[in-house]
Structure formats: structure tokens, C-alpha cells
Steps between C-alpha positions, in 0.01 A plus 500: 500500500275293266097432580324208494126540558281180682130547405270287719236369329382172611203552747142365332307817661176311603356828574436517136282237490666374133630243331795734361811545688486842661775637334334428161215678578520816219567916565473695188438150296825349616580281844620681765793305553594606103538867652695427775767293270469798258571760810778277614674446140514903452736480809749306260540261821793206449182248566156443557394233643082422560414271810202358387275139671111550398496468156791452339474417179257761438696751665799429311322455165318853540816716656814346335755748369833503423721568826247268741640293705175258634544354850215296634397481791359163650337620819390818585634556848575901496633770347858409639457187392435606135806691479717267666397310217659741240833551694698195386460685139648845577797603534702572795589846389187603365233747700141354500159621438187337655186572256123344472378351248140655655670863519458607092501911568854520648727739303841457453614866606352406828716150495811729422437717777487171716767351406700803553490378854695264446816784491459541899452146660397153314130516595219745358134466488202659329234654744200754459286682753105424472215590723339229593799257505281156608637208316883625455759404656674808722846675467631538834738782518787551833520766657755669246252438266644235327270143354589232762222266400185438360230337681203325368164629606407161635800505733485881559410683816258735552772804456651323216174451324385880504842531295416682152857394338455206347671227319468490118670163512742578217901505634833503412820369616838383442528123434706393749361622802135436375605114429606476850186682638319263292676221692386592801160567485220294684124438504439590812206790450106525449527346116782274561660560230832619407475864468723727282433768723702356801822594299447839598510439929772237415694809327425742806606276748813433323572885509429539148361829329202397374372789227162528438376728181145623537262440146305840423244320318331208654329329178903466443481193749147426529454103455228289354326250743131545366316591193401859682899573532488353134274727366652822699868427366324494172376823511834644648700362220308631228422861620850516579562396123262739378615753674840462319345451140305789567815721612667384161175661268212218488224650607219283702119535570542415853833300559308285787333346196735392256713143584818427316605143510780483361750764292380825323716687297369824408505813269416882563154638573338119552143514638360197713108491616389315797465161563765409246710183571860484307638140479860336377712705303296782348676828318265826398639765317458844543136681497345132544124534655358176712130555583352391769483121603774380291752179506823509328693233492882444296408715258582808325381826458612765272519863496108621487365210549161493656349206711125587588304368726461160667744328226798249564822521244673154621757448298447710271730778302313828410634751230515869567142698505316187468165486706368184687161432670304595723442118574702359230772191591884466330591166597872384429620558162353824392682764334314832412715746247459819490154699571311122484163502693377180733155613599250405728423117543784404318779213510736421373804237481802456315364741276762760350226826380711672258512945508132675531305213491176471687353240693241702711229267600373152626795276325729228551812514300744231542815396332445775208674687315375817407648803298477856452163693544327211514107496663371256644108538577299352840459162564834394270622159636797309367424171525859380553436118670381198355521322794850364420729774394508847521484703158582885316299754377679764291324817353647720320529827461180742510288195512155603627310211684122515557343438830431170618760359253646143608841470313585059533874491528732437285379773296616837352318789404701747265628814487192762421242226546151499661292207594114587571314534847384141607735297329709199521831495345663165452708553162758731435379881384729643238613865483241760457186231510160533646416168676158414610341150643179536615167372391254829244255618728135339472170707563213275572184760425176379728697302780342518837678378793345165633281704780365717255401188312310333759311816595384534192363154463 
């Protein structure tokens, strides 16, 4: 039997006072709505299709993948409603799964063991037990123990409301019989809406084995209606993604302080500090150190590496046994080779620093070129903008730089040359040259400063 998974995502979720669709709203630096489509492609499902209203276009530009099948939805009257809007696209034959584009933590073991189900009667359902169940709707069991229907708390008696199995909202059924269930659904409750959850006394009353599969984990199907339930699922997801990186040899600080937004690939023995925020697509090799208060962001890291303190690599690929920082900034374009030093106050951009060169205080280096064992001293700027265009700096080899040394693009400094503390460089420096441009010292014997002048007249 194929799959064919309907994601509702269309509500606006005023509760989070926003402009943003709901589903756009970001866990782990991506929409939710992105997980759930990623969680419901690793089923290998026939289809997908998104229901989607509030939004659209932005929902569609920020979620589309290959395999999505977008269905709007021009009035928001339910959760039946929503997926009766996907069922003239699936397949007769095909068993259907009913996600939430608000739901991001679901796994898909847990959707497996759902759907497995399936194998005993054409409805199941996902349901978890809680302790203070206010808000959820209720599973109400029969007397042989089996889910006959769900009632809403709104609708709910007072037996039926001090019910601790509750409805995650997240079912599963055979397409046929759900189409028809769909059918015959009405609006006739406290929300007057079309609920999905009606399916489930339309199945019982028909004599139909309804299964229902019990969630260990409740973050699983815990849904996003405020920034507080926001902010929690955020924490879930990434100590539950630490915990795994951890488990496979990076070693963390305190993993309730380190964020990763996005994809890490990682080597052996990798050390992370608190506070540290990991962005994009970022890959550190093995025996990599991140201090303390750190972003990385698509960039590279190789074995040895060292990021100190308070510094952001964006971008940026560095070389084995390099150091960088504390404070310094890599922007886009950066490539460190081997054992290359970025230190403190530092950025740079575009800049490719060639194998044990130093750049180790108060500098700007952008769209350089710089080669082997080459030092540059504090305060080194490239000056590579003329207000128009953008232009390069090249030094070559063992070139030594004095402090406070502005070097006005396009310009190159060769191999084994040194320009003087204080200068300006604005003509090419040829190989093995000392360059200086700065005005000789004066001494002025006698000079009083003008207080001293008028005290003494």
C-alpha cells in the first residue's frame, strides 16, 4: 500500500501576534513547517501534499521541495475541511497521513509505528497521556478498551474532561473510508468548524477498529500556538540534537548553551564552549576548539583549528592549526592555510592569508592576497574601496608590514618586503624592498603649550 502524507498548514496563528505565517516561524534556524516536510519525505510517501490559506506565497516560496504537492486553502473552516481539501489529489489505494505544519519534533519511527495500524482496521490515531490535560481534546475508550471517539474539551463532560489520554491530533487512515468520513462530517460543535477528529466516532459507530498508538515523548507532538511554546520547542530540538552530537564524540561546555541552526558535520574529539551559535552548513574537523561566545556560520574548520573567544567565522574556510580571535570577524570569502593566525580585533573579507601568516591585532584585511609567513603589524588596513569599485592587495611572501600601515588598493607588496610603521603605500613594493612614507620627525626645542604661554606672560 503506497502513502501519501496531507500536511495542514494554512491557519495564520494570531496567537503569535506576527506578521509571518505561523508555520514560517523558525526551530533550529529553519520554519517549522520545513521539518515536518523533511519528517514526511524520509517516509518515501507516493505524495505530499501542503494545505496551506494564510500566506501563501510566502509559505510556498520558503518550504518548496521537490515531491510538494501545494493545495490552498480559501477558507479556513476546520481541520476536516483542510483535508477534504487534499483528497481529490490522492489516490484511492493509497493510506494517508495527517501531519502539522505547527508539529516540527515528530519523528518518523513514531509515524511508522502509527501507521502500522493501519494492518488491523483503516483508522489509527496518535494519542499521549499528560497530567494536566486542559486544552486537549479527550480519547474516549469502550469498555473493551478500544478509541471510540475523541471529544473536544469544550464539548466534554465533566468525566470526560478529567481524561489524561489525549489527542495528539496526528492520524492515519485508509483513503477510502477517510474520504467518505470526510463527507459526512458537520459543524455542529462549540468551534463550528469541521473537525478532523469526528472521523474517529464516525469510525466507532460504524463498527470499525479504531487503533490508537500512544507517543512516549510528548515534545514529539507538542504544537506551536505562542512564542512561549516557540521558545520551549526550541530548546527541545536542540538539546535533543546535542545530545546526539555529543553521543557521536563532540564534546560541549554545557549543551543547553550551544544552538545549531542549521547542519554540522563533525570530526573526532571536537570541543564547543557555551553560548556558541552554529549557522547554515558548517563542517569542523577533528580536535577543532570553539571558545566561548562564538558564531559560525557556512564555513569550514579544519583539523586543529582554534576559534577563541567572542569571534564569528561567516563564511569563511580555515586551514588546519590555524588560530582566530578572541574578538576577531571572518566575513565571507576567507580562506586561512595552514597554522595562519586572525587575532584579536581583526577582519577580514575575501582575503585568502596564505600558510603561517599573522594578522594578530586591530586590522581590516579585505580582498588580499597574502603569502607565506607573512606579518602583518596592528592597525594594518587595506584600503580596498574607492567608492566605486572594489580593489586587491597582494603581498608576498615573508613581507613584514609595520603597524598602522594603510596599503591603497591596487597594490602589491613583494615577496621578502617590508614597508615601515606609519606608512602609506600607494605604489607597488618590489621584492626584498624597504618602503617608507611618512614625514622625518621634527623637534621644536623651547615650545610651550599655549597655557604655559599665557601664564608666563
Amino acid at each position: 500500500m503506497q502513502l501519501e502524507v496531507i500536511i495542514l498548514a494554512a491557519g495564520r496563528g494570531t496567537r503569535m501576534r506576527s506578521r509571518l505565517p505561523k508555520v514560517l516561524h523558525p526551530i533550529g534556524g529553519r520554519p517549522m513547517l520545513a521539518h515536518v516536510i523533511d519528517t514526511a519525505l524520509a517516509l518515501e510517501p507516493r505524495a505530499v501534499h501542503v494545505v496551506h490559506g494564510h500566506g501563501a506565497e510566502r509559505v510556498r516560496a520558503a518550504c518548496d521541495a521537490p515531491g510538494v504537492d501545494w493545495v490552498e486553502q480559501d477558507r479556513q473552516l476546520g481541520t476536516g475541511h483542510a483535508v477534504e481539501c487534499a483528497m481529490p489529489r490522492v489516490q484511492a489505494d493509497s493510506h494517508v497521513l495527517v501531519l502539522y505544519g505547527d508539529v516540527p519534533l515528530t519523528r518518523p519511527d513514531t509515524l511508522g509505528t502509527l501507521l502500522g495500524g493501519l494492518e488491523d482496521g483503516p483508522l489509527a490515531l496518535l494519542t499521549m497521556e499528560v497530567e494536566a490535560p486542559t486544552g486537549y481534546g479527550r480519547i474516549v475508550r469502550d469498555d473493551a478498551g478500544q478509541v471510540c471517539r475523541i471529544v473536544e474539551e469544550k464539548d466534554a463532560s465533566p468525566s470526560e474532561r478529567a481524561i489524561t489520554e489525549v489527542n495528539t491530533g496526528i492520524l492515519a487512515a485508509r483513503a477510502e473510508p477517510l474520504r467518505g468520513w470526510l463527507d459526512r462530517l458537520d459543524a455542529d460543535n462549540a468551534q463550528q468548524e469541521y473537525l478532523l477528529t469526528d472521523v474517529v466516532g464516525l469510525a466507532a459507530a460504524a463498527g470499525e477498529s479504531v487503533a490508537g498508538r500512544r507517543v512516549a515523548d510528548p515534545t514529539e507532538v507538542s504544537g506551536v500556538n505562542n512564542r512561549v511554546q516557540l521558545a520551549a520547542l526550541e530548546r527541545a530540538y536542540q538539546l535533543r540534537g546535542n545530545r546526539a552530537l555529543m553521543l557521536a564524540g563532540v564534546g560541549m561546555a554545557d549543551p543547553a548553551r550551544v544552538d545549531i541552526r542549521g547542519r554540522l558535520e563533525h570530526g573526532e574529539d571536537v570541543w564547543i564552549d557555551v553560548n556558541v551559535v552554529i549557522e547554515g552548513d558548517c563542517r569542523i574537523g577533528p580536535g577543532v576548539t570553539v571558545g566561548p561566545n562564538c558564531v559560525l556560520r557556512d564555513c569550514e574548520l579544519a583539523a586543529g583549528a582554534r576559534v577563541e573567544s567572542h569571534s564569528v567565522v561567516d563564511g569563511a574556510r580555515v586551514g588546519p592549526d590555524c588560530r582566530v580571535g578572541p574578538f576577531a570577524r571572518l566575513r565571507p570569502g576567507t580562506r586561512l592555510d595552514a597554522g595562519a593566525r586572525v587575532g584579536n580585533f581583526v577582519e577580514t573579507k575575501a582575503a585568502a592569508i596564505g600558510e603561517g601568516s599573522k594578522i594578530n591585532h586591530l586590522s581590516y584585511v579585505g580582498d588580499a592576497e597574502l603569502g607565506r609567513g607573512v606579518n602583518l603589524g596592528a592597525g594594518t588596513i587595506t584600503c580596498n574601496y574607492d567608492g566605486h569599485a572594489k580593489h586587491r592587495t597582494v603581498i608576498g611572501d615573508r613581507a613584514f608590514i609595520g603597524s598602522d600601515t594603510q596599503l591603497v588598493a591596487p597594490v602589491v607588496v613583494g615577496a621578502g618586503a617590508t614597508v615601515g610603521a606609519g606608512s602609506t603605500i600607494t605604489r607597488d613594493v618590489g621584492e626584498g624592498e624597504l618602503a617608507l612614507s611618512r614625514p622625518r620627525q621634527r623637534h621644536v626645542s623651547g615650545w610651550r603649550r599655549p597655557g604655559e604661554r599665557d601664564s608666563e606672560a
